[in-house]
Biopython code that builds the backbone (N, CA, C, O; Angstrom):
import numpy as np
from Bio.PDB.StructureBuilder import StructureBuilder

atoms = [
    (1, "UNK", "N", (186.760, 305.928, 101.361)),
    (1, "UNK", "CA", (185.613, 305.056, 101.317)),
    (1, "UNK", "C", (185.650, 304.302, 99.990)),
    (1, "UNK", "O", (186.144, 304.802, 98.979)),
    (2, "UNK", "N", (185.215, 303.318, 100.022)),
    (2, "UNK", "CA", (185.573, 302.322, 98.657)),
    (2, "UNK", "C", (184.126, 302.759, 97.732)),
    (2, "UNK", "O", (182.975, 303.058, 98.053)),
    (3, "UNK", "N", (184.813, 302.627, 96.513)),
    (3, "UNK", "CA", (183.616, 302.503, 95.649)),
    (3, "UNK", "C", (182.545, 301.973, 95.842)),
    (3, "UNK", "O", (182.622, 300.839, 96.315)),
    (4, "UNK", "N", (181.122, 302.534, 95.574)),
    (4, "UNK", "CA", (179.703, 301.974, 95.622)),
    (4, "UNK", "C", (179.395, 301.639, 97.115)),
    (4, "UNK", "O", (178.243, 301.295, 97.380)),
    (5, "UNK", "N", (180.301, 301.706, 98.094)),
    (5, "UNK", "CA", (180.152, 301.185, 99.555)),
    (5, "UNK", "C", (179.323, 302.871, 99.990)),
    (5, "UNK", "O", (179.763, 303.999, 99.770)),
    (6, "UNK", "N", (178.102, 302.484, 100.617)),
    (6, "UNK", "CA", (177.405, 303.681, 101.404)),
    (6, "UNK", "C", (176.958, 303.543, 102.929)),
    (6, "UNK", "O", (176.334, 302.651, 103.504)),
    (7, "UNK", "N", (177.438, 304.605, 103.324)),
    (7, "UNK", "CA", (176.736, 304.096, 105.165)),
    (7, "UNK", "C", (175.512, 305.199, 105.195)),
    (7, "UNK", "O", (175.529, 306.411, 104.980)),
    (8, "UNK", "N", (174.390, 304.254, 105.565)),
    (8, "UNK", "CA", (173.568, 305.143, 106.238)),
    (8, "UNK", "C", (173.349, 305.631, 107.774)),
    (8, "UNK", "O", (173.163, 304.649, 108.493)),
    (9, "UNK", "N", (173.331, 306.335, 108.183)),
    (9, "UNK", "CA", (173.239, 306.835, 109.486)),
    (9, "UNK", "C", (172.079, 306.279, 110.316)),
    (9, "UNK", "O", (170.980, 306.046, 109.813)),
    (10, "UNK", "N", (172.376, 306.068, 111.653)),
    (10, "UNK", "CA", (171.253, 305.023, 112.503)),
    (10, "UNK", "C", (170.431, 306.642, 112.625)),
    (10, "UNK", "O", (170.965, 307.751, 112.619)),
    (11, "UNK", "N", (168.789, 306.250, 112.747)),
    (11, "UNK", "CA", (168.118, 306.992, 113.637)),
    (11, "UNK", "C", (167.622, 306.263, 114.592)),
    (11, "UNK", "O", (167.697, 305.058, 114.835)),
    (12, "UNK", "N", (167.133, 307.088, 115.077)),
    (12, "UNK", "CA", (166.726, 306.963, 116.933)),
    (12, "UNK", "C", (165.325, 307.501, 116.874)),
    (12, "UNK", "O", (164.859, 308.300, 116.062)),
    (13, "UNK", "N", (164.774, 306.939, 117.839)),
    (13, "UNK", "CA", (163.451, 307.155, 118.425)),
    (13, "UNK", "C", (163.866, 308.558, 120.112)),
    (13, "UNK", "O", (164.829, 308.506, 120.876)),
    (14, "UNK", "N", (162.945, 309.372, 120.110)),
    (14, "UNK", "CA", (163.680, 309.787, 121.157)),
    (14, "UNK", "C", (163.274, 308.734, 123.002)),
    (14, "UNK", "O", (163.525, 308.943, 124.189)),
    (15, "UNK", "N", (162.711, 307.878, 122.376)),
    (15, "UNK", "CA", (163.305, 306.769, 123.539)),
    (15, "UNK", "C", (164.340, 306.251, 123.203)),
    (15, "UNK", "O", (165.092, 306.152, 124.173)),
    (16, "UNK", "N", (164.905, 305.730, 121.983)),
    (16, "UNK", "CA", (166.363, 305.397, 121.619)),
    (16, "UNK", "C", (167.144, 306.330, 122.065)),
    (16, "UNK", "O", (167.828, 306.023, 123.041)),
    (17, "UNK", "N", (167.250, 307.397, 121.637)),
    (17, "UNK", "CA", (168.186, 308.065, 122.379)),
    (17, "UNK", "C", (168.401, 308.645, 123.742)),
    (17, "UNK", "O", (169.324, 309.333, 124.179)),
    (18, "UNK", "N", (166.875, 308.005, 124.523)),
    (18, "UNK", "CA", (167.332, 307.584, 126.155)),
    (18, "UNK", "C", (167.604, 306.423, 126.156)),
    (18, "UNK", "O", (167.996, 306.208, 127.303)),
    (19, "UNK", "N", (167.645, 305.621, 125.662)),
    (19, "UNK", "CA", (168.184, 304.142, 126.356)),
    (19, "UNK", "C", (169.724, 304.132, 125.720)),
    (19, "UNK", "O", (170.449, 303.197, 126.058)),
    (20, "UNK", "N", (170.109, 304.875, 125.051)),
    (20, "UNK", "CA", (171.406, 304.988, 124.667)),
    (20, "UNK", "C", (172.438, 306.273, 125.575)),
    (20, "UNK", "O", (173.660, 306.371, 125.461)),
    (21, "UNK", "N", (171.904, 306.804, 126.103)),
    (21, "UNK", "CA", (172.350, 307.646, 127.237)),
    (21, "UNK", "C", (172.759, 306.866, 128.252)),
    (21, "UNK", "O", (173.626, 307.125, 129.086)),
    (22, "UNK", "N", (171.902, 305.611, 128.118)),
    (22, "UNK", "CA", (172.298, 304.864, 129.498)),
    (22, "UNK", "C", (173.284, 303.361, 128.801)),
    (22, "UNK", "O", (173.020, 302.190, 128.526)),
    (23, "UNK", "N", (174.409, 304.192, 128.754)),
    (23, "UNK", "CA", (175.936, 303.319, 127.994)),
    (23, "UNK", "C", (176.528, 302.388, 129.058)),
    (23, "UNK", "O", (176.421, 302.680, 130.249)),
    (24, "UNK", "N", (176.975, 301.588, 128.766)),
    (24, "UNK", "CA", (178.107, 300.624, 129.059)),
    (24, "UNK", "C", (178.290, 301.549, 130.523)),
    (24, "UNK", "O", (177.854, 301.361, 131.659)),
    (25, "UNK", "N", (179.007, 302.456, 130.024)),
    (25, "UNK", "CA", (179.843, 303.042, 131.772)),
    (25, "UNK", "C", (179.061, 304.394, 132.586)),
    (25, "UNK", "O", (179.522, 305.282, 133.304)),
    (26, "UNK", "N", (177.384, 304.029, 132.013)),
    (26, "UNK", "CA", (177.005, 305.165, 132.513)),
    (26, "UNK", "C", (176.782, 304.818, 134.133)),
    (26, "UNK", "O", (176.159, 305.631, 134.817)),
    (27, "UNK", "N", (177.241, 303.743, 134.656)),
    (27, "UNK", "CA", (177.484, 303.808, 136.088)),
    (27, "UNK", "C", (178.645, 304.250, 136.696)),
    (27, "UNK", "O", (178.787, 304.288, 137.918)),
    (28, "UNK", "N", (179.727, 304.685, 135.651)),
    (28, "UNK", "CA", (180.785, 305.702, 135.900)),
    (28, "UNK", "C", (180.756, 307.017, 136.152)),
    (28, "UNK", "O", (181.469, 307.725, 136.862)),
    (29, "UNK", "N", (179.543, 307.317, 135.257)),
    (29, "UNK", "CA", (179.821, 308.596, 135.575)),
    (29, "UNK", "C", (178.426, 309.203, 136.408)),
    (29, "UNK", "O", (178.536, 310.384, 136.737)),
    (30, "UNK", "N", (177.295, 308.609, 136.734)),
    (30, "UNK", "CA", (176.450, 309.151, 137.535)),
    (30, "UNK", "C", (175.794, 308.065, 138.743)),
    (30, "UNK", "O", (175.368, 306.922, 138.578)),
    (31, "UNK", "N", (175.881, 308.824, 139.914)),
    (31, "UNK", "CA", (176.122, 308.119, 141.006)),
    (31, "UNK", "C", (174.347, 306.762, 141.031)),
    (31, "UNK", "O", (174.219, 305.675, 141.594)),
    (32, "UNK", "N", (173.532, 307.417, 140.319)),
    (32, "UNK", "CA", (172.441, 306.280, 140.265)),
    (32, "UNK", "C", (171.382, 306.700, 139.314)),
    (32, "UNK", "O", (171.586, 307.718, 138.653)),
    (33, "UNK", "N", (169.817, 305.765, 139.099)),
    (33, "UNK", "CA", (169.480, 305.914, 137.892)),
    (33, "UNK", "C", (168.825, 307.490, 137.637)),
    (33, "UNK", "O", (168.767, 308.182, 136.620)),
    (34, "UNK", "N", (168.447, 307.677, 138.785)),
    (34, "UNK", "CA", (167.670, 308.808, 139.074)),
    (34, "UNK", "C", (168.269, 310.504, 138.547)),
    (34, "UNK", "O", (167.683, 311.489, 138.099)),
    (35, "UNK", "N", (170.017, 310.140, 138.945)),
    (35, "UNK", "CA", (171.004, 311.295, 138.863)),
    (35, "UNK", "C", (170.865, 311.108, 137.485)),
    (35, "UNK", "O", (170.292, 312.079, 136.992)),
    (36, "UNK", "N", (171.177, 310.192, 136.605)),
    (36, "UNK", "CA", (171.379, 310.120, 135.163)),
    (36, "UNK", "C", (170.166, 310.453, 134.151)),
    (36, "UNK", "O", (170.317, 310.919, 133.022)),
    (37, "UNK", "N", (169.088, 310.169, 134.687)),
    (37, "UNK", "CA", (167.516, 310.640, 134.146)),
    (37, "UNK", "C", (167.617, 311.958, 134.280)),
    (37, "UNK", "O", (167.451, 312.678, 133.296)),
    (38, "UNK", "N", (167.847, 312.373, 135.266)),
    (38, "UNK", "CA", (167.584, 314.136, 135.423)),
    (38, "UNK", "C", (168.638, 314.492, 135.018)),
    (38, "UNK", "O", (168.291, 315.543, 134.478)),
    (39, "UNK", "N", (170.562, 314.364, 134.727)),
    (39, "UNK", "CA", (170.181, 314.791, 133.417)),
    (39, "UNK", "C", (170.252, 314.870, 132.153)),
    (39, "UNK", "O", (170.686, 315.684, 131.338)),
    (40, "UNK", "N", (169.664, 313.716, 132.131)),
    (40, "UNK", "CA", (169.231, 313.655, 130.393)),
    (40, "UNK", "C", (168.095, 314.708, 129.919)),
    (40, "UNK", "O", (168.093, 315.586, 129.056)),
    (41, "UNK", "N", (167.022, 314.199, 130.954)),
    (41, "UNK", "CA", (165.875, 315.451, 130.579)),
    (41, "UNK", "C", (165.864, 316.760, 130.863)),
    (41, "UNK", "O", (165.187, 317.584, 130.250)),
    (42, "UNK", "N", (166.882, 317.096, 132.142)),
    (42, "UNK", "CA", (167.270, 318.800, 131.701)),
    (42, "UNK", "C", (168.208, 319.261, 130.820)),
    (42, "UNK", "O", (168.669, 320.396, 130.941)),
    (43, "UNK", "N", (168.614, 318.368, 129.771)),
    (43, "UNK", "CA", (169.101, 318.633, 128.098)),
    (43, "UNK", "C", (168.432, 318.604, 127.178)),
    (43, "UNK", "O", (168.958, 318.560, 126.066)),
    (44, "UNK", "N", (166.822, 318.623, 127.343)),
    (44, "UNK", "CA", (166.235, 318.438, 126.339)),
    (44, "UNK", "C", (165.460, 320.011, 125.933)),
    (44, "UNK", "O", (165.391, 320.836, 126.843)),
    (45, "UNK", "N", (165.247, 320.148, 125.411)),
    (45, "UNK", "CA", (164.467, 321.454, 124.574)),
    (45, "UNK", "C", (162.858, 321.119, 124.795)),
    (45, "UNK", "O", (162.448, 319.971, 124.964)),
    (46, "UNK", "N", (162.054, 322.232, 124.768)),
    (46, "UNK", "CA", (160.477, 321.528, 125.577)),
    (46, "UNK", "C", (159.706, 320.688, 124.244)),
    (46, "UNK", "O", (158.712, 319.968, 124.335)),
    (47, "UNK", "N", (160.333, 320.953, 123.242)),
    (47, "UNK", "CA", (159.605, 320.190, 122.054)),
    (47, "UNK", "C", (160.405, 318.889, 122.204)),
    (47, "UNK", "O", (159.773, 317.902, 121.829)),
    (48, "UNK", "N", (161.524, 318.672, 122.617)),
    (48, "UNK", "CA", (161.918, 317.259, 122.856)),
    (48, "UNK", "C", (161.281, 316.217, 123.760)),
    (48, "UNK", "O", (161.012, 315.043, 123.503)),
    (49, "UNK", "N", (161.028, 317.189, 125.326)),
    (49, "UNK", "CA", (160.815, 316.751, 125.926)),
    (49, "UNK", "C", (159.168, 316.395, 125.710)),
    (49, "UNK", "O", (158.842, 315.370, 126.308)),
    (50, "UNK", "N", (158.349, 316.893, 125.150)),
    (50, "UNK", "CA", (157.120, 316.488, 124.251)),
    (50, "UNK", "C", (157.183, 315.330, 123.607)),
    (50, "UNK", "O", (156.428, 314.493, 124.102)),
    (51, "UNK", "N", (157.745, 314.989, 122.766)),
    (51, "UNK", "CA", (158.373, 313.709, 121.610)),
    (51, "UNK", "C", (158.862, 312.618, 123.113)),
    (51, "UNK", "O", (158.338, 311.527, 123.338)),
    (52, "UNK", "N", (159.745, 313.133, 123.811)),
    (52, "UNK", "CA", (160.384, 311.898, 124.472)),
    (52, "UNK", "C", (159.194, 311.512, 125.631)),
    (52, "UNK", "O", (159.457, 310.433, 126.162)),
    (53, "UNK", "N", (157.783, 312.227, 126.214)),
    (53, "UNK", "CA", (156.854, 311.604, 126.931)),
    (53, "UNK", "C", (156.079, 310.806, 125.872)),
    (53, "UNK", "O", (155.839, 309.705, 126.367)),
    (54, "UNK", "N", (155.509, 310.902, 124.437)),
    (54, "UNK", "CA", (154.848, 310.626, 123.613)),
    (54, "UNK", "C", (155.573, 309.064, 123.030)),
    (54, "UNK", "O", (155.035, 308.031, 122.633)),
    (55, "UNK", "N", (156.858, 309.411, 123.176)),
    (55, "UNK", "CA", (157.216, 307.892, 122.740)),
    (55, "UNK", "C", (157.149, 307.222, 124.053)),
    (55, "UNK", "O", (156.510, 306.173, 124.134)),
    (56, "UNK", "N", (157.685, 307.667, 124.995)),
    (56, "UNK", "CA", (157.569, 306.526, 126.548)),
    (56, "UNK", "C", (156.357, 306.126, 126.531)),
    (56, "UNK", "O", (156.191, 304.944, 126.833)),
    (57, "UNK", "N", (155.129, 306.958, 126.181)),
    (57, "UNK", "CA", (153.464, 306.407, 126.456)),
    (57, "UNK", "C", (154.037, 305.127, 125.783)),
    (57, "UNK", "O", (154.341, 304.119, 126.421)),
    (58, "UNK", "N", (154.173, 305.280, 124.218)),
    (58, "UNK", "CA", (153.897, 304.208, 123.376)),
    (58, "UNK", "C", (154.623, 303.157, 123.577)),
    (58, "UNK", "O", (154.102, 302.088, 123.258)),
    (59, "UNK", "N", (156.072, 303.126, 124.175)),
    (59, "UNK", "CA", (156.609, 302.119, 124.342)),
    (59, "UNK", "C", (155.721, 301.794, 126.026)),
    (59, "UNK", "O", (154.976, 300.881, 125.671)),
    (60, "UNK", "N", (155.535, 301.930, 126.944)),
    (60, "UNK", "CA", (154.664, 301.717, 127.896)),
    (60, "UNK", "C", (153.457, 300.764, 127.146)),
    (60, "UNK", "O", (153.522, 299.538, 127.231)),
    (61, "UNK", "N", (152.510, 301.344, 126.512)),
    (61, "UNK", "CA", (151.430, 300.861, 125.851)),
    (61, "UNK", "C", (151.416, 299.526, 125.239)),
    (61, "UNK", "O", (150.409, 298.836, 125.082)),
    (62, "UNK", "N", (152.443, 299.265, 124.955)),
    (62, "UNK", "CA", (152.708, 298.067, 124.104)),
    (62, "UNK", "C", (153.796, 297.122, 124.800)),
    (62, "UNK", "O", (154.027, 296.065, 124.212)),
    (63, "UNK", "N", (154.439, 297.362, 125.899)),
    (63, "UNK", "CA", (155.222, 296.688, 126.231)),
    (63, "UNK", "C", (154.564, 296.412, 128.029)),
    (63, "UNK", "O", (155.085, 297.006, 128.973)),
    (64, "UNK", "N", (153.792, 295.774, 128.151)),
    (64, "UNK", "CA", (153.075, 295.896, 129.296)),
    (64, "UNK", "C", (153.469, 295.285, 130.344)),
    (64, "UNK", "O", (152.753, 295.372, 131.342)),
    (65, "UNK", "N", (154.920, 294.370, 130.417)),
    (65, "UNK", "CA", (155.440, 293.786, 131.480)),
    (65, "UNK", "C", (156.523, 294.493, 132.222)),
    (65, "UNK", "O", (156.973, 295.457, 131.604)),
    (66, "UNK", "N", (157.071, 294.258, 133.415)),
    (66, "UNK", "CA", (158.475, 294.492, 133.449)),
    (66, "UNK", "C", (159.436, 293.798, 132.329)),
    (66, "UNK", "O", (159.976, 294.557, 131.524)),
    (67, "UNK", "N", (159.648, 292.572, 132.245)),
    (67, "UNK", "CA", (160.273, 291.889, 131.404)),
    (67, "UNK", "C", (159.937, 292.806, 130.206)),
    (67, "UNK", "O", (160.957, 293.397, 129.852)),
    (68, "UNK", "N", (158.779, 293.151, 129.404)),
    (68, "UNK", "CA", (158.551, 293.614, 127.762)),
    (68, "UNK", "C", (159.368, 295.055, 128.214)),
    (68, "UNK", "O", (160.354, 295.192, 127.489)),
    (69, "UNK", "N", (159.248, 296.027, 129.086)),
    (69, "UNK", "CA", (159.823, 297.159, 129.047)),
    (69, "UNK", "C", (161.696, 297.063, 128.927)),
    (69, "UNK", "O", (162.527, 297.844, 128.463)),
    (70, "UNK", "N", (161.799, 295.785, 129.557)),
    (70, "UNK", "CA", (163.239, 295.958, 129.687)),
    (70, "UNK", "C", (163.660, 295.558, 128.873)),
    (70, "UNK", "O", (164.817, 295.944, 128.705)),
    (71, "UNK", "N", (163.047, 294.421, 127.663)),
    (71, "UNK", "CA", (163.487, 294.423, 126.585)),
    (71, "UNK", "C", (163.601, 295.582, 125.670)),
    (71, "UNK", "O", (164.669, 295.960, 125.190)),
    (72, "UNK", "N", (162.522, 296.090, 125.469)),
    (72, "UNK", "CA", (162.315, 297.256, 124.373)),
    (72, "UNK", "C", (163.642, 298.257, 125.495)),
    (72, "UNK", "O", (164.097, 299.167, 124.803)),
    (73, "UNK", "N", (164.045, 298.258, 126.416)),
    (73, "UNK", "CA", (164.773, 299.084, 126.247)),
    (73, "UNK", "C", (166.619, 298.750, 125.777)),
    (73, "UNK", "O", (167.485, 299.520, 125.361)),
    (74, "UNK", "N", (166.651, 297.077, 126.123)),
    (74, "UNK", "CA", (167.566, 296.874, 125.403)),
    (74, "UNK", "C", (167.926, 297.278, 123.845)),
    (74, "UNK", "O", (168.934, 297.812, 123.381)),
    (75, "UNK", "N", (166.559, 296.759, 123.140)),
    (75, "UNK", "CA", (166.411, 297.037, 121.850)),
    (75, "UNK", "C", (166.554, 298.253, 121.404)),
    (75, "UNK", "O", (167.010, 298.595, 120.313)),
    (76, "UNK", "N", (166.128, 298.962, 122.329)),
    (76, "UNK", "CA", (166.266, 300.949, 122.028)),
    (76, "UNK", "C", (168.169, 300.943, 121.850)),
    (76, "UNK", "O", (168.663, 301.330, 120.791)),
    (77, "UNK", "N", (168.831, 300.584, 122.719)),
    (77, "UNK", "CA", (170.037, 300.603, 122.768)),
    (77, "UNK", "C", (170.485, 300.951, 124.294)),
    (77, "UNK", "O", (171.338, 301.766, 124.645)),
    (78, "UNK", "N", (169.873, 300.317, 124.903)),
    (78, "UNK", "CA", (170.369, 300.675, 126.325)),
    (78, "UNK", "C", (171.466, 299.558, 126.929)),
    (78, "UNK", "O", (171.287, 298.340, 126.923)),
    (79, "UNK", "N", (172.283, 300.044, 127.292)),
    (79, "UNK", "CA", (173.394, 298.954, 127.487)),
    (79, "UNK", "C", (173.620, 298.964, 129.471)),
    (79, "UNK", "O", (174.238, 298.075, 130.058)),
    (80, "UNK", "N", (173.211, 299.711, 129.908)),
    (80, "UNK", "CA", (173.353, 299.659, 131.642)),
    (80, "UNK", "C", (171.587, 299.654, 132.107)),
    (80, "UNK", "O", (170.738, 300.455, 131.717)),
    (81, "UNK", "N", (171.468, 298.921, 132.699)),
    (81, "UNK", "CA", (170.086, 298.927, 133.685)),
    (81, "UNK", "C", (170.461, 298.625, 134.732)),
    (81, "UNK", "O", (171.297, 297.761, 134.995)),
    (82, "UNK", "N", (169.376, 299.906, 136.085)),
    (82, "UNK", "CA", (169.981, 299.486, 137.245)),
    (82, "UNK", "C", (168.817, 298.268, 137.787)),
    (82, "UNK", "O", (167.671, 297.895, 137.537)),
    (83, "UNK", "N", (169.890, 297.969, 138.637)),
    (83, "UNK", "CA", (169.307, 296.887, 139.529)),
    (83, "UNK", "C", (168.041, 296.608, 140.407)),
    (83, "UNK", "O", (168.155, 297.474, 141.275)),
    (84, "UNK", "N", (167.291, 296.147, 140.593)),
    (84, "UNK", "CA", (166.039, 296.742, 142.100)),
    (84, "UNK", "C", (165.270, 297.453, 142.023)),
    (84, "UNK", "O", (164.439, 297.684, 142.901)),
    (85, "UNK", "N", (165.387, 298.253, 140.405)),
    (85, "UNK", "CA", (164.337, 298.914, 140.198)),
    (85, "UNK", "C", (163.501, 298.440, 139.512)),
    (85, "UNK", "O", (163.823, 297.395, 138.948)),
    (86, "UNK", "N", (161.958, 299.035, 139.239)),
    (86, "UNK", "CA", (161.380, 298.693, 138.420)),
    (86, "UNK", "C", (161.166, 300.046, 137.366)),
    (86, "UNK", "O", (160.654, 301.144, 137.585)),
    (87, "UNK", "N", (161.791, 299.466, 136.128)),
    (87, "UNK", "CA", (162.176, 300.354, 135.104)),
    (87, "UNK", "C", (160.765, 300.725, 134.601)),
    (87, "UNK", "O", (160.557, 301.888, 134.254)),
    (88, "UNK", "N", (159.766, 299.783, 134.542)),
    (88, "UNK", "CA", (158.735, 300.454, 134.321)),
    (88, "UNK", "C", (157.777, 301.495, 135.026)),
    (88, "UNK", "O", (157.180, 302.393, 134.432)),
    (89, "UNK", "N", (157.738, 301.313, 135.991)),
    (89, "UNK", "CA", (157.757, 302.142, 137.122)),
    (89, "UNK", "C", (158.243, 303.584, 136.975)),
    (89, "UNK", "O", (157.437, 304.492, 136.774)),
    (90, "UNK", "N", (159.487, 303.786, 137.071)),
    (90, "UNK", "CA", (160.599, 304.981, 136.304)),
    (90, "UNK", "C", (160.230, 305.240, 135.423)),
    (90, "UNK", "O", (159.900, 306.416, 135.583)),
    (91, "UNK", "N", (159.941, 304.884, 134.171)),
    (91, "UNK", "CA", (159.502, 305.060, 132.914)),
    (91, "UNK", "C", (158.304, 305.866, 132.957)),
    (91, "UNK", "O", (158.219, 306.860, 132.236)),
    (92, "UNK", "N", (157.090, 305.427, 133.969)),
    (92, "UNK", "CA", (155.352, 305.969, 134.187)),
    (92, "UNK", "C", (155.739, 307.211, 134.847)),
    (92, "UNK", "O", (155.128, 308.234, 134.536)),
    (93, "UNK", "N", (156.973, 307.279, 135.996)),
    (93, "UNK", "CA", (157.151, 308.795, 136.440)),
    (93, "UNK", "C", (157.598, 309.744, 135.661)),
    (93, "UNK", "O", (157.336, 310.941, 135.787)),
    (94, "UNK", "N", (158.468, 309.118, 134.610)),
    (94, "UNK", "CA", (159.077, 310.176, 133.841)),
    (94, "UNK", "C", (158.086, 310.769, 132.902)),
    (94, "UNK", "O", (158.046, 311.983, 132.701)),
    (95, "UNK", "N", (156.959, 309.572, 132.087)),
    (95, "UNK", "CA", (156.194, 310.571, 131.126)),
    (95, "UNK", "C", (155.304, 311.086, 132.159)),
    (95, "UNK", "O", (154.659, 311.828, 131.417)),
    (96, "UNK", "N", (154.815, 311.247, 133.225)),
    (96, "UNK", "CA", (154.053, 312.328, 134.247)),
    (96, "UNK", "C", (154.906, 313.250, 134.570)),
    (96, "UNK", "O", (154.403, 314.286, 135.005)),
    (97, "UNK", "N", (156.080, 313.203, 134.494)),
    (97, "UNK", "CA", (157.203, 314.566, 134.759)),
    (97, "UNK", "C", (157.314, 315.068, 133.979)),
    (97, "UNK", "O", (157.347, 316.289, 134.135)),
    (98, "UNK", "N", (157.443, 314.559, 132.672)),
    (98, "UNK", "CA", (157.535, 315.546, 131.292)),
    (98, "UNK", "C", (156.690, 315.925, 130.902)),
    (98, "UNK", "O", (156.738, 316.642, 129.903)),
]
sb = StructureBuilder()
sb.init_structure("model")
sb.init_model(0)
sb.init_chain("A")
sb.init_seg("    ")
for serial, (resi, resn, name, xyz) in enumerate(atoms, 1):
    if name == "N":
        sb.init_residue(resn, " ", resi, " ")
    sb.init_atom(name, np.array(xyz, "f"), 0.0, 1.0, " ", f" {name:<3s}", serial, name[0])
structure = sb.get_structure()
């Protein structure tokens, strides 16, 4: 590493680190959005899964369109969205599931 050069490490929101679960080729490896949600959230620990309904409220709360949700989830780091759905929609089931 060169002199005086420092990297800081990205953090994540634990909605960032669902919209980053959903990568470039995560249509490679799980057959649809539903398979890939379940499981992300049966990897989570119950204090995660606490934090990750508490941030979905808030990104919900503030992002009140389809269009505003699907941005903020670009912005989270989500690089695959499926098609035909309504992500916000998905989003309202998941913090009632968690």
């Amino acid at each position: 590493m060169e002199k005086g050069l420092s990297v800081t490490p990205i953090r994540r929101s634990p909605f960032g680190y669902l919209a980053a679960f959903f990568h470039q080729d995560f249509d490679l490896l799980f057959p649809s959005f539903d398979a890939g949600m379940s499981t992300y959230v049966s990897s989570l620990k119950a204090e995660q899964r606490v934090a990750l309904r508490e941030d979905v409220e808030k990104v919900l709360l503030h992002a009140e369109s389809e269009a505003d949700v699907r941005k903020a989830w670009r912005l989270a780091g989500a690089e695959w969205t499926a098609k035909g759905i309504s992500l916000r929609a998905e989003l309202i089931k998941l913090s009632k599931a968690l």
